[in-house]
VOPAGU-2260 file (C-alpha; in pm, 1 decimal, decimal comma):
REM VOPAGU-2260
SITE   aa  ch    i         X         Y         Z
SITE  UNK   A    0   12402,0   10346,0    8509,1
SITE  UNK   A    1   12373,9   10652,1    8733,7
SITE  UNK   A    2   12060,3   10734,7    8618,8
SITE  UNK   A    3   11890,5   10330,6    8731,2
SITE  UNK   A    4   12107,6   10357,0    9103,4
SITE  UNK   A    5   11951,1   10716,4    9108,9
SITE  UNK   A    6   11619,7   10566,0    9060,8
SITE  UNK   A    7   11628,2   10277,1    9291,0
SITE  UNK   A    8   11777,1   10461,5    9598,9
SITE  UNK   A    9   11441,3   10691,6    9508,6
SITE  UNK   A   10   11211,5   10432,8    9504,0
SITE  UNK   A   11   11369,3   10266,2    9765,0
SITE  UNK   A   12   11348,9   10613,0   10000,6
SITE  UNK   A   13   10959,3   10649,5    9877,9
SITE  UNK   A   14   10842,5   10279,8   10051,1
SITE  UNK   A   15   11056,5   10388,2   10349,8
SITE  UNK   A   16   10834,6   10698,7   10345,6
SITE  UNK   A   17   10558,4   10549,1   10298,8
SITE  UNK   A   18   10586,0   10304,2   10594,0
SITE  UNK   A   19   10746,2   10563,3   10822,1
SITE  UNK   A   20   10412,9   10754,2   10778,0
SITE  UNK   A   21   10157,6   10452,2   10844,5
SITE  UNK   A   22   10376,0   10380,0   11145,1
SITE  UNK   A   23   10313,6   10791,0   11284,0
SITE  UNK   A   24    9928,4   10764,0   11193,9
SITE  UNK   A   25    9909,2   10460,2   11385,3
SITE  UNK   A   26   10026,2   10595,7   11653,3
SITE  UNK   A   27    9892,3   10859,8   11667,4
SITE  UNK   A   28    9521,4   10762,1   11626,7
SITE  UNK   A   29    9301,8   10707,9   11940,9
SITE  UNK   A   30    9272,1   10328,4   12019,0
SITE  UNK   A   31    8920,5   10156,1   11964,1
SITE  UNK   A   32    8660,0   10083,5   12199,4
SITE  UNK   A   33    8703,7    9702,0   12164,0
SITE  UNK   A   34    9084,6    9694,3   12166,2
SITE  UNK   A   35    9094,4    9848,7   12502,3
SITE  UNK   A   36    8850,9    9587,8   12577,4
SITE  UNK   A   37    9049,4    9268,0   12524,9
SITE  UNK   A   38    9341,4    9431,7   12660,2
SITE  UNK   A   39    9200,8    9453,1   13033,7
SITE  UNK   A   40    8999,3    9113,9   12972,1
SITE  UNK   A   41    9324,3    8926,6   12911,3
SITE  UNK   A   42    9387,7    8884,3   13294,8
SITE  UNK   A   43    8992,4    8854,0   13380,1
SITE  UNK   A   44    8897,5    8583,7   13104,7
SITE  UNK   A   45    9113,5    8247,7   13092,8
SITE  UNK   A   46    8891,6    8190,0   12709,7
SITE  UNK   A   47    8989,2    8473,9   12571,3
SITE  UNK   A   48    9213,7    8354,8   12234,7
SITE  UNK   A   49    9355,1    8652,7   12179,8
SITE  UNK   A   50    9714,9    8713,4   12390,7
């Protein structure tokens, strides 16, 4: 019984790892050309789809 809790607070503590570290590489890589694009044509361009 200990030995399936230990297990599942493990693999439940490796996804949080996991997503904790895609969420501090996202961050911290350099935004793309074309996303800084679309963010300053959002104002500029009433047929633009993406808001």
């Amino acid at each position: 019984m200990l030995a399936r809790r230990f297990t599942i607070v493990c693999l439940l503590m490796s996804l949080f790892g996991i997503f904790f570290a895609i969420l501090v590489a996202e961050v911290g890589r350099p935004a793309r050309s074309w996303d800084e694009a679309t963010r300053f044509c959002r104002l500029a361009c009433p047929t633009n789809l993406r808001h």
